[in-house]
C-alpha positions, 0 to 999 in steps of 0.5 A: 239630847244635847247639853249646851252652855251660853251667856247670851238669851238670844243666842241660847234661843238660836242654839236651840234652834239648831239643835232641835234642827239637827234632830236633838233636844237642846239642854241649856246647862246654864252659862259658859262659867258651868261649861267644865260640868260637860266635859269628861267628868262632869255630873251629865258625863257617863249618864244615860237619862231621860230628858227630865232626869238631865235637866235635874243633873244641871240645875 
């Protein structure tokens, strides 16, 4: 899985896409305001979690 930040629905969508492309499932942790959540220290940083458990770090 791989978390990712964006402002933009259509954007969100195409980012999606990439990711799923380059074999990863994508996890929107809301907008660019929330980016520092995935730097080192942030809630996901340091977790090994299932898809479910990721997507409860970030809401």
């Amino acid at each position: 899985m791989l978390f990712y930040v964006t402002d933009d629905d259509q954007t969100g969508q195409e980012v999606g896409r990439l990711i799923r492309t380059a074999g990863f499932e994508p996890v929107r942790a809301d907008g660019t305001g929330q980016s520092g959540r995935l730097e080192v220290g942030g809630d996901p940083h340091g977790h090994v979690v299932s898809l479910a458990e990721a997507r409860s770090l970030i809401s």
